[in-house]
C-alpha positions as MATLAB code, in Angstrom:
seq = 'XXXXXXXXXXXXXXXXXXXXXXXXXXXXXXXXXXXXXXXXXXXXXXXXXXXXXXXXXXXXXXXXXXXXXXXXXXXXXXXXXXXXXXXXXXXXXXXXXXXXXXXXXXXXXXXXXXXXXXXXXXXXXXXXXXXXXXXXXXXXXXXXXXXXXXXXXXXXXXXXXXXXXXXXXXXXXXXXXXXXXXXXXXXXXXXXXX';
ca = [
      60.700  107.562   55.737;
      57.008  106.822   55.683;
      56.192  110.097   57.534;
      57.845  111.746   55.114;
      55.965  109.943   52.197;
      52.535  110.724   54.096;
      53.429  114.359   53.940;
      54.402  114.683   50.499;
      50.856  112.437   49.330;
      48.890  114.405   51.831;
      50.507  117.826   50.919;
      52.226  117.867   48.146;
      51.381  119.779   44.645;
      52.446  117.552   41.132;
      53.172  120.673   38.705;
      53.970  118.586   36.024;
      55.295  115.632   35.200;
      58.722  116.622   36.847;
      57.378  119.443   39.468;
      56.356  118.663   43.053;
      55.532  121.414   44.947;
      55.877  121.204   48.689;
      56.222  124.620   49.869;
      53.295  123.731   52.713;
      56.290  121.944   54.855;
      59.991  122.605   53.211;
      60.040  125.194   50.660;
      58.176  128.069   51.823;
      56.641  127.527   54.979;
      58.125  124.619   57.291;
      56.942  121.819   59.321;
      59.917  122.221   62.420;
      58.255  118.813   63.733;
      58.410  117.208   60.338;
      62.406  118.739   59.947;
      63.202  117.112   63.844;
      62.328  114.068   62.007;
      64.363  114.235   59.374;
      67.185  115.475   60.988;
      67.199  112.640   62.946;
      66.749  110.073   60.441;
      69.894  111.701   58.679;
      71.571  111.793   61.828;
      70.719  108.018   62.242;
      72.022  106.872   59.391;
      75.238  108.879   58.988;
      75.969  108.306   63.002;
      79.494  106.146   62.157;
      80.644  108.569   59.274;
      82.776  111.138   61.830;
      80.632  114.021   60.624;
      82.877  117.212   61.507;
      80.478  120.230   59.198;
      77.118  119.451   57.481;
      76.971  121.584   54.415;
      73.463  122.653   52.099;
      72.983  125.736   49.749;
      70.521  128.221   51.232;
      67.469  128.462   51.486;
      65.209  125.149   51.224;
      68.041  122.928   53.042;
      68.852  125.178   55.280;
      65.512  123.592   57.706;
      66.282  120.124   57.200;
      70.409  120.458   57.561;
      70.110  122.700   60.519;
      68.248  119.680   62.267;
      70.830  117.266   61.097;
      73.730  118.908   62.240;
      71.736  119.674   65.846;
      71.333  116.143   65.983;
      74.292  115.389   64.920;
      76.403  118.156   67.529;
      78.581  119.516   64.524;
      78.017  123.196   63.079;
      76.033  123.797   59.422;
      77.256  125.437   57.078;
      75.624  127.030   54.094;
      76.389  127.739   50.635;
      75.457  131.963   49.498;
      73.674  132.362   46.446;
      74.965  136.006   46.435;
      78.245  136.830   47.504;
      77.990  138.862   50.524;
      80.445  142.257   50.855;
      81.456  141.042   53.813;
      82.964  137.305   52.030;
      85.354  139.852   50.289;
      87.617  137.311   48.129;
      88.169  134.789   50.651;
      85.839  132.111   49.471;
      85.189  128.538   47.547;
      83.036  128.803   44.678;
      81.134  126.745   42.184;
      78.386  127.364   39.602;
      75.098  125.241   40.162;
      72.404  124.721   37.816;
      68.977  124.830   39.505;
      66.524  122.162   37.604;
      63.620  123.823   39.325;
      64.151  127.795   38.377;
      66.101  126.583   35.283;
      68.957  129.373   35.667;
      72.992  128.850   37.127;
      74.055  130.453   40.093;
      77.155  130.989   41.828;
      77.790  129.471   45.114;
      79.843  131.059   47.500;
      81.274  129.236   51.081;
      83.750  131.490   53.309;
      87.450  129.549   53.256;
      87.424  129.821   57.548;
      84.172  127.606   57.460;
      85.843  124.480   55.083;
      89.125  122.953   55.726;
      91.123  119.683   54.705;
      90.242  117.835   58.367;
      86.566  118.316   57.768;
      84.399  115.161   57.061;
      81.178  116.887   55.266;
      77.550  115.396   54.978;
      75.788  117.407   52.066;
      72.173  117.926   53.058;
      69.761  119.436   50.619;
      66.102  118.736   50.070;
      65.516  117.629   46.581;
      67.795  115.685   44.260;
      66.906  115.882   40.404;
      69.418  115.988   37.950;
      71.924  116.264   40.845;
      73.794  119.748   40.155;
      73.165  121.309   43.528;
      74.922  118.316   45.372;
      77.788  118.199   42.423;
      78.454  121.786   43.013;
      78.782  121.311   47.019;
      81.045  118.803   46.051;
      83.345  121.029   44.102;
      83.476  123.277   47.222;
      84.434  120.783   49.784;
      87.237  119.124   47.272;
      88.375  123.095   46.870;
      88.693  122.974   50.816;
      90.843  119.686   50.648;
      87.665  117.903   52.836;
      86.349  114.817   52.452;
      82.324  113.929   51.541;
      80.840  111.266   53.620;
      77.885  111.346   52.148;
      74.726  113.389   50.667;
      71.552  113.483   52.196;
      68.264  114.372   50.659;
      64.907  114.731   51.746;
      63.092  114.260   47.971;
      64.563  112.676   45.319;
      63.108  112.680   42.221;
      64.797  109.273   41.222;
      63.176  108.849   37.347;
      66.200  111.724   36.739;
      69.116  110.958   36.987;
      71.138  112.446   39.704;
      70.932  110.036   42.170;
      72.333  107.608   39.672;
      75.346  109.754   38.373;
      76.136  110.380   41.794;
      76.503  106.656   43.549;
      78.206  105.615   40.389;
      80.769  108.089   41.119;
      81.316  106.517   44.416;
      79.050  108.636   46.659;
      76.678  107.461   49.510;
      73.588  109.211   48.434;
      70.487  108.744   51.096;
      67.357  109.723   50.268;
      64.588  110.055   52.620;
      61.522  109.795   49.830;
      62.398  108.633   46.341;
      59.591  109.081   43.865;
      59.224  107.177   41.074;
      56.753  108.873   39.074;
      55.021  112.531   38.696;
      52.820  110.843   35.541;
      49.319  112.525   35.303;
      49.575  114.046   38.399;
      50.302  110.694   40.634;
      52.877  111.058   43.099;
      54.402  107.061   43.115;
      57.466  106.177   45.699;
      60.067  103.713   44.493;
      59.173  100.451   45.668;
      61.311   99.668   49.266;
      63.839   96.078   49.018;
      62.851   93.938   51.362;
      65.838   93.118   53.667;
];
């Protein structure tokens, strides 16, 4: 998505050789023109998949999945980082490893909100070593639903996430794939020529 990739040259930090800060559009502060964008590009390309829920963790997908499923007409649902009194017992939960804050947390989704006729897109907005999207996994196979697919907005795609999950069978679209962080260069994987 070039607009995307404009953004993220024009705006984006390079931390390190793995960190890309973009907390001028998705992470902190967001760009709700930018996010109509990508919600519709997501909605675009997962249009024939019967979409019944789109599913992200909170907080940094919540933007760009919000848009998605308002393009796509279905509700969002998101993933607690803190159990909430009110969730009392009645949830699905799985333990995620953030890349980024380098700590686990548990993720909590209320049972009423994921059931076996659902047909879940996974929305988040970066994909690194791909533990965020494995553990929304693990919640909708708790709930007996089905994964369509997994949308993200960055992937970092020199780790290897995105490559664990297609070769476990999942459709995995990424809206910016970077190839390379390396003294402070932001470089896109090269786009096949169709």
């Amino acid at each position: 998505m070039q607009s995307l990739e404009n953004k993220i040259l024009l705006e984006g930090q390079v931390l390190s050789d793995e960190i890309l800060k973009v907390d001028s559009f998705l992470n902190h502060q967001v760009d709700p023109f930018l996010m109509r964008e990508i919600g519709e590009e997501f909605a675009r390309r997962f249009k024939d998949e019967a979409i019944t829920k789109v599913l992200t963790i909170e907080s940094s997908g919540i933007a760009p999945a919000t848009m998605a499923a308002l393009q796509l007409g279905v509700p969002l649902v998101f993933a607690r980082k803190k159990k909430s009194l009110t969730m009392a017992d009645q949830y699905y939960k799985a333990e995620v490893f953030s890349f980024t804050k380098r700590e686990t947390t548990l993720i909590a989704v209320g049972k009423p909100f994921l059931n076996a006729d659902d047909h879940v897109l996974i929305i988040d907005d970066f994909l690194a070593n791909g533990q965020a999207a494995e553990g929304l996994i693990d919640v909708v196979q708790q709930a007996g639903a089905h994964v369509v697919g997994i949308g993200i907005v960055i992937e970092k795609a020199f780790q290897d996430g995105g490559t664990r999950l297609r070769q476990s069978g999942f459709r995995v679209e990424s809206l910016a794939r970077i190839a390379s962080l390396q003294d402070g260069a932001i470089s896109f994987v090269k786009k096949e020529k169709v």
